[in-house]
C-alpha positions in Angstrom: 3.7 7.7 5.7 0.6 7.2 7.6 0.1 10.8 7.8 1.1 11.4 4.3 -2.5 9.2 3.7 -5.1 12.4 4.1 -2.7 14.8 1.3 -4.6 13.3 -2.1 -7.8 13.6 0.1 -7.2 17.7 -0.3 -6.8 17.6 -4.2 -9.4 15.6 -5.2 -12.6 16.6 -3.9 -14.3 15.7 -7.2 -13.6 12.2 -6.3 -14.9 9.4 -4.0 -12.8 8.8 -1.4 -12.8 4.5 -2.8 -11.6 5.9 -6.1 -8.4 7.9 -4.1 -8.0 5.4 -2.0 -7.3 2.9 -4.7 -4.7 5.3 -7.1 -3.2 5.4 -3.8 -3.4 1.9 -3.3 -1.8 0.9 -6.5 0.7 3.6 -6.5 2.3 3.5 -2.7 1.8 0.0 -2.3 2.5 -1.9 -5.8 4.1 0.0 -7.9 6.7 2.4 -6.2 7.8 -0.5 -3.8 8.4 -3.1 -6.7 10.6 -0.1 -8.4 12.4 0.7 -5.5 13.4 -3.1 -4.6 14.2 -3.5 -8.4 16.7 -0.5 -8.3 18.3 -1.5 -5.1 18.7 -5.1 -4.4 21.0 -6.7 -7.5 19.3 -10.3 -8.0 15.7 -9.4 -6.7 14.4 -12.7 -8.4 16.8 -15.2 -7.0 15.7 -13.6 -4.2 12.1 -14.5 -4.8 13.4 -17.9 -5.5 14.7 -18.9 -2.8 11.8 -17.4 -0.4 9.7 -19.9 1.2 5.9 -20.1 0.2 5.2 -20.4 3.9 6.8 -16.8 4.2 5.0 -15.9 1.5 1.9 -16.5 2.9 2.6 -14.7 6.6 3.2 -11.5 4.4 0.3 -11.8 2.6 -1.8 -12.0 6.0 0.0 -9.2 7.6 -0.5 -7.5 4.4 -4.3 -7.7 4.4 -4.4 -6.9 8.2 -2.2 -3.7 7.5 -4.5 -3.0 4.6 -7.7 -3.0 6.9 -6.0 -0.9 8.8 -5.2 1.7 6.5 -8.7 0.9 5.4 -10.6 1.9 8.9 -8.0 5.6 9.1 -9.1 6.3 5.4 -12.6 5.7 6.6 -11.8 7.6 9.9 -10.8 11.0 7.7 -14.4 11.9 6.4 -15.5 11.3 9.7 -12.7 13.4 11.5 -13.3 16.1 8.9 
């Protein structure tokens, strides 16, 4: 996926690359993943339930970490040309 990142840079040179980035965002990262896990794992919430908060919390760091990650190659694009 990471070098799927730069294909809605190419269609939307109207926009700024924040406003791109967070359609993406919401899209690739909220939306489609919470569809796919609800299509494919049969009792997603007991699921939920019976996750720990401390595991919770580890994906939420790694989350943010992988998101300033994918922030710095977003950046990196302009910059790359």
């Amino acid at each position: 996926m990471h070098g799927a990142y730069g294909i809605p840079l190419r269609f939307m040179k109207g926009w700024n690359w924040e406003n791109t980035w967070a359609v993406w965002t919401v899209v690739s990262m909220m939306l489609l993943p919470l569809f796919a896990a609800a299509i494919s794992v049969h009792g997603l919430g007991a699921a939920y339930l019976q996750t720990s908060l401390g595991a919770f919390v580890l994906m939420g760091v790694f989350g943010a970490l992988w998101g300033a990650g994918v922030l710095m190659i977003g950046i990196s694009f302009p910059l790359v040309g």
